[in-house]
C-alpha positions as a Markdown table, in Angstrom:
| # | Residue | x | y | z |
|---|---|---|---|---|
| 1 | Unk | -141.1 | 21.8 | -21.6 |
| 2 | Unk | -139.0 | 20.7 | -24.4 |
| 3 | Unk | -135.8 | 21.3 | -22.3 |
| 4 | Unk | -136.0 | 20.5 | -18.6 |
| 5 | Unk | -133.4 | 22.4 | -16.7 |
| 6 | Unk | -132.8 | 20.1 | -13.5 |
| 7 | Unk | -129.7 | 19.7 | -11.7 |
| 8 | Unk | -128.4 | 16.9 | -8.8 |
| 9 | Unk | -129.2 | 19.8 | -6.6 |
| 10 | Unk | -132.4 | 19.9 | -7.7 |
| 11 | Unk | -132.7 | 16.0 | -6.7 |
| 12 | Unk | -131.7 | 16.2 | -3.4 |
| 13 | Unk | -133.5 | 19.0 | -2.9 |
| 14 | Unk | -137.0 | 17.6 | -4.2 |
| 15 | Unk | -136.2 | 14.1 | -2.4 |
| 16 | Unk | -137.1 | 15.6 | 1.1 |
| 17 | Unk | -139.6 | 12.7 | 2.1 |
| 18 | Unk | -142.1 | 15.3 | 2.8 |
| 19 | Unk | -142.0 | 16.9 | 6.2 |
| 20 | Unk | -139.9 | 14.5 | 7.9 |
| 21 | Unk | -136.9 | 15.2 | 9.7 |
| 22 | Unk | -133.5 | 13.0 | 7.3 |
| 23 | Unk | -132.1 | 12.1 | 10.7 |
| 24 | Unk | -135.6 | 9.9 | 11.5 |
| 25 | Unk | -134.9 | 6.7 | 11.3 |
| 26 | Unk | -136.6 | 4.4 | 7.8 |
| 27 | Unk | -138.4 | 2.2 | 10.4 |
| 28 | Unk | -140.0 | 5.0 | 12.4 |
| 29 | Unk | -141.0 | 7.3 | 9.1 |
| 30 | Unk | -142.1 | 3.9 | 7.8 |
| 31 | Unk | -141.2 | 2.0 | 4.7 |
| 32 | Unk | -143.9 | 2.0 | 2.7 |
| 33 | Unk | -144.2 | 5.8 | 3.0 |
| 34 | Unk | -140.3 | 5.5 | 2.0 |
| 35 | Unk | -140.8 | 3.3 | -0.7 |
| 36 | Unk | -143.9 | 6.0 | -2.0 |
| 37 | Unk | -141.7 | 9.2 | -1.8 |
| 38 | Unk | -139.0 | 7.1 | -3.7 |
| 39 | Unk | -141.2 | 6.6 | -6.6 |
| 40 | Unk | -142.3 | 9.9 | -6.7 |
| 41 | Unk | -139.0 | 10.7 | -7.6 |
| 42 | Unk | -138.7 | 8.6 | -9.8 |
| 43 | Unk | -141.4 | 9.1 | -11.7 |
| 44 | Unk | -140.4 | 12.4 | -12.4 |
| 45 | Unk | -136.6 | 11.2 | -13.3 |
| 46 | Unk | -137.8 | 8.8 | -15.7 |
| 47 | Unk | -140.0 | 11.6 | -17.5 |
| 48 | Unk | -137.2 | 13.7 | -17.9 |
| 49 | Unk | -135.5 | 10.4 | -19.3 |
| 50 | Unk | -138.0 | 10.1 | -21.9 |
| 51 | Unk | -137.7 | 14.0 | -22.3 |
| 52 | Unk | -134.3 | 13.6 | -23.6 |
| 53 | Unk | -134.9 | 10.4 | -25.5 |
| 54 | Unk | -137.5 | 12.2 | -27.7 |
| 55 | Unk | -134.9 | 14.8 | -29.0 |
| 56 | Unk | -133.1 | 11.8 | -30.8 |
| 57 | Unk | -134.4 | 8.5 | -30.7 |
| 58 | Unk | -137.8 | 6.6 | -30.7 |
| 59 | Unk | -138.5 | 3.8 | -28.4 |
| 60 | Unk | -139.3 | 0.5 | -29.5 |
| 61 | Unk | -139.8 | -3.1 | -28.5 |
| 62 | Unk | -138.6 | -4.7 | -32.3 |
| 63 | Unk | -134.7 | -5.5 | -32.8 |
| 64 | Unk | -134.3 | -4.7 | -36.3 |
| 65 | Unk | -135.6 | -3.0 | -39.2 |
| 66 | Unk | -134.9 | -2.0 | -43.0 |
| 67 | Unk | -132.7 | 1.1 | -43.9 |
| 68 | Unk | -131.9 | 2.4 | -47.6 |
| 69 | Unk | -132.4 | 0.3 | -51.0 |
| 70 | Unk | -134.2 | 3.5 | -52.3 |
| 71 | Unk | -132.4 | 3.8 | -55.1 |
| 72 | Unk | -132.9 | 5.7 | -58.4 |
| 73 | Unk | -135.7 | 4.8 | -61.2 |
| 74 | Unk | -135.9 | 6.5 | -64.5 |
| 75 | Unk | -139.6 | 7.3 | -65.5 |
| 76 | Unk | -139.6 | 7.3 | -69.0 |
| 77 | Unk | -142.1 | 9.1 | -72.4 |
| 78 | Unk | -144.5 | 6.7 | -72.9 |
| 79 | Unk | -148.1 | 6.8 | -75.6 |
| 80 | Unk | -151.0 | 4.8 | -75.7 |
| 81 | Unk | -149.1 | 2.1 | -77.2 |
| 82 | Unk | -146.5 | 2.1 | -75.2 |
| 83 | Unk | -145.5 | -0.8 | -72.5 |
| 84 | Unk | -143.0 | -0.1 | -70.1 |
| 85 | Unk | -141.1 | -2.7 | -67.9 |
| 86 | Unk | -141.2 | -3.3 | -64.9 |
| 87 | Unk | -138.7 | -1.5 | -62.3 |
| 88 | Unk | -138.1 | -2.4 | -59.0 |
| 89 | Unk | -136.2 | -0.6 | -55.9 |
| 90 | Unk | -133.3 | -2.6 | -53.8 |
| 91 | Unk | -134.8 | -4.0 | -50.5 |
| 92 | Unk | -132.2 | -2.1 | -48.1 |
| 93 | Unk | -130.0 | -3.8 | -45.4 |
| 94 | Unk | -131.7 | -5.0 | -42.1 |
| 95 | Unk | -130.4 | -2.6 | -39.0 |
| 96 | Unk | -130.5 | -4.4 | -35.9 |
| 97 | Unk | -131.0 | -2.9 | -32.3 |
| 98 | Unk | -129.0 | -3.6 | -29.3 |
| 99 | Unk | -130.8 | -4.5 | -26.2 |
| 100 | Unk | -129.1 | -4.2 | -22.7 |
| 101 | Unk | -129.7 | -4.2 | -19.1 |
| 102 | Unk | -127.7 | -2.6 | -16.2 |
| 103 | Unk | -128.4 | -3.4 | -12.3 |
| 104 | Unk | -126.6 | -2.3 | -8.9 |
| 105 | Unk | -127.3 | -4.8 | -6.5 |
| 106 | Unk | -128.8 | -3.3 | -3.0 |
| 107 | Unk | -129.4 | -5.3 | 0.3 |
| 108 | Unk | -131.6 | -3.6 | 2.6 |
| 109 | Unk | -132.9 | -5.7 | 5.6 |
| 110 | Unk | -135.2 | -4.4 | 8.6 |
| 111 | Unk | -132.8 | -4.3 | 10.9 |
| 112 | Unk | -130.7 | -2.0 | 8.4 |
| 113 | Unk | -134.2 | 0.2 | 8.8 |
| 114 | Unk | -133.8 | 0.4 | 12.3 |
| 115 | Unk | -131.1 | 2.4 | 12.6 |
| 116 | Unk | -130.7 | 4.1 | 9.0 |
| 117 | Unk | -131.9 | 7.9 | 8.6 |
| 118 | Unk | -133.7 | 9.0 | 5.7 |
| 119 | Unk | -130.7 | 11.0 | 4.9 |
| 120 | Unk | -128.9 | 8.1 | 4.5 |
| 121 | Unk | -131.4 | 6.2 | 2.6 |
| 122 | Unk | -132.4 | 9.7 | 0.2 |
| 123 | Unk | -128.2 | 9.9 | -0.4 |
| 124 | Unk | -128.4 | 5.9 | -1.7 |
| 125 | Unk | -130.8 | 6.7 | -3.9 |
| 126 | Unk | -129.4 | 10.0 | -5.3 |
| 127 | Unk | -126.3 | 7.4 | -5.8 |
| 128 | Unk | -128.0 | 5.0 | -8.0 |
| 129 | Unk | -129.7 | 7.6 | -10.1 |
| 130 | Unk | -126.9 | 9.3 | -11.1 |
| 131 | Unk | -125.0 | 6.2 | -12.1 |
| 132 | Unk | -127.8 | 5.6 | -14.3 |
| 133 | Unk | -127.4 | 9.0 | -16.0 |
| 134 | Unk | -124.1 | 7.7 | -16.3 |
| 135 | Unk | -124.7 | 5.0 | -18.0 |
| 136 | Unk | -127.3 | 6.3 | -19.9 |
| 137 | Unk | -124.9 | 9.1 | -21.2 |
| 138 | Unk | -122.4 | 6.2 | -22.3 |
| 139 | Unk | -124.7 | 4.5 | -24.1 |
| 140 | Unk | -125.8 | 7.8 | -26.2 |
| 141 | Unk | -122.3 | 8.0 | -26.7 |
| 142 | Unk | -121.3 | 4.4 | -28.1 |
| 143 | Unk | -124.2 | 4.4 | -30.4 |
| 144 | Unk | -123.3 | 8.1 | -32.2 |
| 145 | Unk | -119.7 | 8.3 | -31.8 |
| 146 | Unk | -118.7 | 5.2 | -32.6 |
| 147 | Unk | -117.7 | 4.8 | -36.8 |
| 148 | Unk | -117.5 | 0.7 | -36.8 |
| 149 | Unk | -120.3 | -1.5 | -37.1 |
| 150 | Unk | -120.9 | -4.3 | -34.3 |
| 151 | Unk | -121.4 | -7.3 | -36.6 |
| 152 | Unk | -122.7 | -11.0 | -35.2 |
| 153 | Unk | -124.3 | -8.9 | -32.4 |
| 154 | Unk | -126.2 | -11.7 | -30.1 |
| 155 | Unk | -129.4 | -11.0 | -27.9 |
| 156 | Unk | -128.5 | -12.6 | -25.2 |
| 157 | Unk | -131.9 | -11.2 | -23.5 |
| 158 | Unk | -134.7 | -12.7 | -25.4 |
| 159 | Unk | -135.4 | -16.4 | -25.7 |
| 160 | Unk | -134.5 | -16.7 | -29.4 |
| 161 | Unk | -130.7 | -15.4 | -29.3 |
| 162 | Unk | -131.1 | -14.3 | -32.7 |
| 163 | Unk | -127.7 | -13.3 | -34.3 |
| 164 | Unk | -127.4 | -9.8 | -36.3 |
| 165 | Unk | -125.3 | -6.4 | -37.4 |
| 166 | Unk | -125.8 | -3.1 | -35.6 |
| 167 | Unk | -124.7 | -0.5 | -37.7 |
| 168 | Unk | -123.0 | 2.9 | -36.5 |
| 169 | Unk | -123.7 | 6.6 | -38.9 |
| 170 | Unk | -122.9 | 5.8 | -42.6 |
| 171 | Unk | -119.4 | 5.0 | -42.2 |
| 172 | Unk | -118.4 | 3.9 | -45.9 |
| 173 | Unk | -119.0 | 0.6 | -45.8 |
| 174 | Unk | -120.8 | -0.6 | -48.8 |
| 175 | Unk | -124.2 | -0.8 | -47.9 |
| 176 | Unk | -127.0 | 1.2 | -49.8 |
| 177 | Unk | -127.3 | 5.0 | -48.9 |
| 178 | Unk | -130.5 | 6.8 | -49.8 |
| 179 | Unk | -130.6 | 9.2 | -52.5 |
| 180 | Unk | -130.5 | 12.7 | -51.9 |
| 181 | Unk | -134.1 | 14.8 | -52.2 |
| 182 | Unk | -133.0 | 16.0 | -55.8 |
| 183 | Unk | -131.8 | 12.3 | -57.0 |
| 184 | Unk | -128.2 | 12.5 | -56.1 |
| 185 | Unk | -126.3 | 9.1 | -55.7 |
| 186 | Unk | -124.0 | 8.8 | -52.8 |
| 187 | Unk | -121.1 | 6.0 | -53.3 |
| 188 | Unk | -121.6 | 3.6 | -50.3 |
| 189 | Unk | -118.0 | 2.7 | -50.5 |
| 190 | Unk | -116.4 | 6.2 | -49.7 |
| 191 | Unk | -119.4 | 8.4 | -48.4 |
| 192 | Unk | -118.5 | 8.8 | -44.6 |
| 193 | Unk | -120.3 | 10.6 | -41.9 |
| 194 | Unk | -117.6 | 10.1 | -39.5 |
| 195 | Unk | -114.6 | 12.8 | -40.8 |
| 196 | Unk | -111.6 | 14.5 | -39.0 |
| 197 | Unk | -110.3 | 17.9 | -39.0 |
| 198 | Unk | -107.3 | 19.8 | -37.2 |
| 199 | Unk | -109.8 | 22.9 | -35.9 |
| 200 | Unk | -112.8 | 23.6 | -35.6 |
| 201 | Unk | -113.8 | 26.1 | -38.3 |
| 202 | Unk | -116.8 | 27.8 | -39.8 |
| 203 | Unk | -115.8 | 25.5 | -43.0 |
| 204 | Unk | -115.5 | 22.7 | -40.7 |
| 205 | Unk | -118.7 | 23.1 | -39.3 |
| 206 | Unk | -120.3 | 23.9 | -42.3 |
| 207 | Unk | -119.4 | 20.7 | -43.9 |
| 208 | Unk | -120.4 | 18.9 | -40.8 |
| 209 | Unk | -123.9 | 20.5 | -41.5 |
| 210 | Unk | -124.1 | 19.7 | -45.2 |
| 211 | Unk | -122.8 | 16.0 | -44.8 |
| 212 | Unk | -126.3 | 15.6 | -43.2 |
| 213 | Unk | -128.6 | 18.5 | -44.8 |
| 214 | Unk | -127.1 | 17.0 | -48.2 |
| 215 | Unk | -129.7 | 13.8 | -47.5 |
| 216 | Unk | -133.5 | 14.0 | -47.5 |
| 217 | Unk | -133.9 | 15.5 | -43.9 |
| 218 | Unk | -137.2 | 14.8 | -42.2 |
| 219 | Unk | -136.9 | 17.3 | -39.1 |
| 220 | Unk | -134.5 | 20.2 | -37.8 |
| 221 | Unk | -130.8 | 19.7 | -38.3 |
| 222 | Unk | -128.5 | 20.8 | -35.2 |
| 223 | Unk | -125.4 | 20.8 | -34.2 |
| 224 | Unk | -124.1 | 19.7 | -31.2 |
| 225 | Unk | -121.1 | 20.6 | -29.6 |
| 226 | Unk | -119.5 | 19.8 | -25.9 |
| 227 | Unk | -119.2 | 23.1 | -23.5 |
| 228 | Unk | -115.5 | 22.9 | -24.4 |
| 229 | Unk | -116.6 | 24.5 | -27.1 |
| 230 | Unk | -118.4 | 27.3 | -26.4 |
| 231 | Unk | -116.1 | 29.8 | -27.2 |
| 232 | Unk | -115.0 | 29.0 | -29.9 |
| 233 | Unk | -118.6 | 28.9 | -31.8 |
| 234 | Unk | -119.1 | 32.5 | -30.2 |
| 235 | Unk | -116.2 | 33.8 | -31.6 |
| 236 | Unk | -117.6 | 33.0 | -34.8 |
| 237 | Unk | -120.2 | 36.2 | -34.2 |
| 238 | Unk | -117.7 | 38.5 | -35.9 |
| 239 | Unk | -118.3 | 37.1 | -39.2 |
| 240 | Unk | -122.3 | 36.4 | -39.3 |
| 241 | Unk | -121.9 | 33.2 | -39.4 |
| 242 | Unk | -123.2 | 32.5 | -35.8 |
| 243 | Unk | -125.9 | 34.3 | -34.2 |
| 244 | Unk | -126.1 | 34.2 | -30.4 |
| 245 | Unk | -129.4 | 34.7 | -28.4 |
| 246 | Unk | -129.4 | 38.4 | -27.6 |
| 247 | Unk | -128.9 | 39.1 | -23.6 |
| 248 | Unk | -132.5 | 40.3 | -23.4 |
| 249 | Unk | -133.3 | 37.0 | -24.3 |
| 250 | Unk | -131.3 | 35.1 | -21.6 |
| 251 | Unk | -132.9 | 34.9 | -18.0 |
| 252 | Unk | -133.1 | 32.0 | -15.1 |
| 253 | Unk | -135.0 | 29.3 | -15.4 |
| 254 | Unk | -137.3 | 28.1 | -12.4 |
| 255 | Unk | -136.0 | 24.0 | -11.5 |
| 256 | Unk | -138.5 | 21.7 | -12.1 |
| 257 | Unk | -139.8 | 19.0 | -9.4 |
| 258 | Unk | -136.7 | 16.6 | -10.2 |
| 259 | Unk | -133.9 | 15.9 | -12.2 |
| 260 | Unk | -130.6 | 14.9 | -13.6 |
| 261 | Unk | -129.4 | 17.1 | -15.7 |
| 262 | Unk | -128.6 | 15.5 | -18.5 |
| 263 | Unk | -129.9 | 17.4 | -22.0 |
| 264 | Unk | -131.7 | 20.0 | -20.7 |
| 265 | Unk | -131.3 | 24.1 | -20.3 |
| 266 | Unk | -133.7 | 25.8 | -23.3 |
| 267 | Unk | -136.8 | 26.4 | -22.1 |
| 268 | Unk | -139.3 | 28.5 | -24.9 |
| 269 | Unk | -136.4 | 30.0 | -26.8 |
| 270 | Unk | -135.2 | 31.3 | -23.7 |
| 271 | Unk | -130.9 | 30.7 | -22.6 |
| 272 | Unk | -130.5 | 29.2 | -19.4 |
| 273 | Unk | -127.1 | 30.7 | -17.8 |
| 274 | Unk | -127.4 | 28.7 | -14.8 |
| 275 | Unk | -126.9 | 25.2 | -16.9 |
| 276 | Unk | -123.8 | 26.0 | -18.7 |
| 277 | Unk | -123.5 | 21.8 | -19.6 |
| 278 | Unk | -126.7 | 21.7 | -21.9 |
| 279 | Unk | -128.1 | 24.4 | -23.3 |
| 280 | Unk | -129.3 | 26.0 | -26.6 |
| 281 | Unk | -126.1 | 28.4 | -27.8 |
| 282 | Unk | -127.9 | 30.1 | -30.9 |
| 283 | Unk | -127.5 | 29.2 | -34.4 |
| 284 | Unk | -124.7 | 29.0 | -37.2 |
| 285 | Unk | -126.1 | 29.7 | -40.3 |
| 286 | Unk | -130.1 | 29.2 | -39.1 |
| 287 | Unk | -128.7 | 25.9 | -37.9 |
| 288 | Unk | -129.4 | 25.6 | -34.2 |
| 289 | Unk | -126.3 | 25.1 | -32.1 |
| 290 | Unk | -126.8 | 23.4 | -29.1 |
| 291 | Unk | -124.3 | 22.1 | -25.6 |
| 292 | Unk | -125.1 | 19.1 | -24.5 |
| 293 | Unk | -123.2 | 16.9 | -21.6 |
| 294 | Unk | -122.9 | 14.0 | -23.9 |
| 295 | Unk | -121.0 | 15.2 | -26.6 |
| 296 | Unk | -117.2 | 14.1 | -25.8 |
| 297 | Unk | -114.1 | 16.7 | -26.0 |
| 298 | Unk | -112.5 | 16.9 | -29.7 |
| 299 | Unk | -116.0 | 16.0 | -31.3 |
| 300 | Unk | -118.8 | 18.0 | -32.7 |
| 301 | Unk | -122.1 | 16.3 | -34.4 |
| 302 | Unk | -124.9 | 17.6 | -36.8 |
| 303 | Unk | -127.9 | 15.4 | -36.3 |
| 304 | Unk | -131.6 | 15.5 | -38.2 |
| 305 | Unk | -133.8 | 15.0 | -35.4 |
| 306 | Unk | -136.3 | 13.9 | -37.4 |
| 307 | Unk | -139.9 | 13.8 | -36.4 |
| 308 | Unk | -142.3 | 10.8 | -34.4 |
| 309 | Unk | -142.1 | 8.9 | -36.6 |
| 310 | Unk | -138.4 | 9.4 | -37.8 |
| 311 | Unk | -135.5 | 9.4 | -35.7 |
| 312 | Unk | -131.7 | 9.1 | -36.1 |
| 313 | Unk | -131.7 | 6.7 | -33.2 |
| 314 | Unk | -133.7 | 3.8 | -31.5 |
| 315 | Unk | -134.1 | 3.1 | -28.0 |
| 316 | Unk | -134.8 | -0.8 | -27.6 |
| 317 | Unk | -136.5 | -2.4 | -24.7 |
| 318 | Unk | -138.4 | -5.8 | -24.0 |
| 319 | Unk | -141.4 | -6.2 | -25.3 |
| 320 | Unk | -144.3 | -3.9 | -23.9 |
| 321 | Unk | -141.7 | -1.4 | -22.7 |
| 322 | Unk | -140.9 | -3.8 | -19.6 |
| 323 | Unk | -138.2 | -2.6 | -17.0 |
| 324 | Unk | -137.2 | 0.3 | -19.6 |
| 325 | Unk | -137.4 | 2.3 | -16.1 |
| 326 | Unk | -134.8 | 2.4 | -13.7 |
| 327 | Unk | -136.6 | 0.8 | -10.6 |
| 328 | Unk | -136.5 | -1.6 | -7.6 |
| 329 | Unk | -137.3 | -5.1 | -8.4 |
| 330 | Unk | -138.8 | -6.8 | -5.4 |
| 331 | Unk | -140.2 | -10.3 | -4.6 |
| 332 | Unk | -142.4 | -9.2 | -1.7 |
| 333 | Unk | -145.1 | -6.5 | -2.5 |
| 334 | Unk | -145.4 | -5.8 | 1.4 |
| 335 | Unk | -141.3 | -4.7 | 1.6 |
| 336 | Unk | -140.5 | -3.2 | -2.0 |
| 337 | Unk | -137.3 | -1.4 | 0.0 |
| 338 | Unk | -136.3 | -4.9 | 0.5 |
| 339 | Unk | -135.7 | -5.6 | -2.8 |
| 340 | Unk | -132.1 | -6.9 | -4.0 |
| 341 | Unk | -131.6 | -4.9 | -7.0 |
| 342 | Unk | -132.8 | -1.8 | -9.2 |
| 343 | Unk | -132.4 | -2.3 | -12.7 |
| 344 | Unk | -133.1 | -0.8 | -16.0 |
| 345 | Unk | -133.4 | -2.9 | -20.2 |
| 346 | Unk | -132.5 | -1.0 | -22.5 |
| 347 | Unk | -129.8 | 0.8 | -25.0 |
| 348 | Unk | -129.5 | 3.1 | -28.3 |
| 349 | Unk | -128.4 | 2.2 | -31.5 |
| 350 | Unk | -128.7 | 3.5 | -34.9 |
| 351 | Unk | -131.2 | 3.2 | -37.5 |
| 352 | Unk | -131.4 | 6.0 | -40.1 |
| 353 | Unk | -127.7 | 6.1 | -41.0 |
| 354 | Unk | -127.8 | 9.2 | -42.7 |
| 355 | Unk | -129.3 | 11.4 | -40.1 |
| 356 | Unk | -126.1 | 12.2 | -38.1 |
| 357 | Unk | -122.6 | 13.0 | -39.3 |
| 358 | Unk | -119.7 | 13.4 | -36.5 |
| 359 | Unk | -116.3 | 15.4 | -37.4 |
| 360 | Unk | -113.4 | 14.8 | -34.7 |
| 361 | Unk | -111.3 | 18.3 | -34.1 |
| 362 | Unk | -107.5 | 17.1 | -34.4 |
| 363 | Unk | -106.9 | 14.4 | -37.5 |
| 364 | Unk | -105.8 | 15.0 | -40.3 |
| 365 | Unk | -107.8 | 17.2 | -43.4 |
| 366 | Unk | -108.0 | 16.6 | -47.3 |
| 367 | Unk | -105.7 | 19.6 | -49.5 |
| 368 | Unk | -109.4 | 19.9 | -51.5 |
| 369 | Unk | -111.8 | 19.8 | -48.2 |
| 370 | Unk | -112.4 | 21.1 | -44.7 |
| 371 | Unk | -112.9 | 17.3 | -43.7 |
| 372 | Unk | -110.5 | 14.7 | -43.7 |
| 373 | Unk | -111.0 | 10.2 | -43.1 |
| 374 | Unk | -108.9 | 10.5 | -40.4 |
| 375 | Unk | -111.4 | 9.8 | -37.9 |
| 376 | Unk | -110.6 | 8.2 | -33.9 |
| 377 | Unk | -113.7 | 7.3 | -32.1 |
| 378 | Unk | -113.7 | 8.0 | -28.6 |
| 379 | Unk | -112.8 | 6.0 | -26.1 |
| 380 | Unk | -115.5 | 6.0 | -23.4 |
């Protein structure tokens, strides 16, 4: 499934601790069998997780890398005598990665297990996922939406606390930009991904498009717009310029074994009406045109999704992908419910620069362009 389609119903539906009554007490059910069912759940969670990571990001364990310095070299006529010199390409910037963890302390004792039901216990859990999706959401959020760059960034979670720049979309700032597929230059110190407009338009969104399509794209190019949206984008229908999925073509989609819905709600090119957060609209222009949950009001976002190998965004853990699940962290293998915290290392940041281009819906717009500078990041 490329698009999962789970809700927080769907959770506390699937998180039933198999045929046991909720008002049984932890102690009497057991709390090993607990602690099993638990990670059950999880385990599916954190797969959808990964689900929605793959869509923009790649996971990895480094904190930086290169991006850009390709720039431009002239081949020239040459004949057997000939003896040209030597060109070389700039070596780029280096992008570095944030890395971050997030915890909620818990404090479960067996006396606590005594008395607590397994409703109780199923509704603290539900709890803790969904601040993660929270979280998580924010995270997504600061990395594309914001335009400035984090300089003197310190990893305070590794043993070196090495010191670097994490860089937001191309935002104008100087450093190198990639040329285009055709050899086009791009001016570092005024091309901007991150532009304004008073409303959105088919112009508008066109633009959006091309700021990204313009660059050597290495996967599909979306856009992605918040459910606020949603009717505006239709009404575009009248003209062509947006094609919605036909009504034969939109039908409910069966819930999967867990979930948070988070990214999910087009499943084999079929609309899901039931999800109206995060679905696949139709397309603007062949452009798929997609609703997702973490797209804020007054913004919409074209993105390359690149392919494995490629992707807009990175997803930094420790090294070996440790904790990069949310789970419980426990001393005693014999009580895992007895553990004082779940926690989760990780966060987003962006690494090909060029991949995503944001326009916010209410600044101000350029006399000779859809797109205006006038850009206001969120505030989240």
């Amino acid at each position: 499934m490329p698009y999962g389609t789970n809700t927080l119903v769907d959770s506390s539906t699937y998180l039933t601790f198999g045929d046991a009554y909720l008002d049984q007490t932890v102690e009497k059910f057991g709390e090993q069998k607990a602690y099993e069912e638990i990670q059950k759940h999880l385990n599916a969670y954190e797969a959808q997780l990964t689900e929605l990571r793959s869509e923009f990001s790649r996971t990895t364990d480094e904190f930086s890398d290169i991006y850009g310095g390709i720039e431009e070299i002239e081949i020239v006529r040459g004949n057997e005598f000939s003896d040209p010199d030597a060109v070389k390409i700039g070596a780029g910037i280096t992008v570095g990665f944030r890395l971050d963890k997030f915890e909620v302390a818990q404090q479960f004792t067996r006396r606590s297990f005594q008395t607590m039901t397994l409703a109780k216990l199923r509704a603290q859990v539900l709890a803790i996922m969904t601040a993660n999706v929270k979280k998580e959401r924010y995270q997504i959020q600061n990395a594309i939406f914001t335009a400035t760059n984090e300089a003197n960034y310190v990893d305070v979670l590794t043993e070196k606390r090495r010191t670097f720049d994490v860089y937001s979309f191309l935002n104008a700032d100087g450093r190198p930009v990639p040329v285009s597929p055709v050899g086009g230059q791009f001016d570092p110190d005024t091309h901007t991904h991150f532009c304004s407009a008073t409303e959105l338009t088919e112009a508008v969104i066109r633009e959006t498009i091309q700021n990204v399509a313009e660059h050597n794209t290495s996967g599909e190019v979306a856009l992605y717009i918040p459910r606020q949206m949603d009717s505006l984008v239709r009404a575009m229908t009248a003209s062509g310029a947006f094609n919605p999925r036909r009504h034969e073509d939109v039908i409910p989609v069966m819930p999967t074994a867990s979930g948070i819905s988070m990214y999910a709600g087009f499943v084999n090119e079929v609309l899901d009406r039931k999800n109206i957060y995060s679905r696949e609209l139709g397309s603007f222009e062949g452009y798929p045109v997609r609703v997702r949950p973490w797209v804020p009001d007054q913004y919409i976002l074209a993105m390359d999704t690149g392919d494995t190998g490629t992707k807009p965004l990175v997803y930094r853990t420790l090294a070996g992908g440790l904790y990069s699940e949310l789970g419980l962290r426990f001393e005693d293998e014999s009580y895992p419910l007895r553990s004082k915290v779940w926690d989760r290392y990780g966060d987003y940041s962006v690494h090909q620069r060029h991949m995503g281009a944001v326009t916010y819906i209410s600044g101000d717009i350029d006399s000779d362009s859809a797109l205006g500078t006038s850009y206001v990041s969120p505030t989240l």
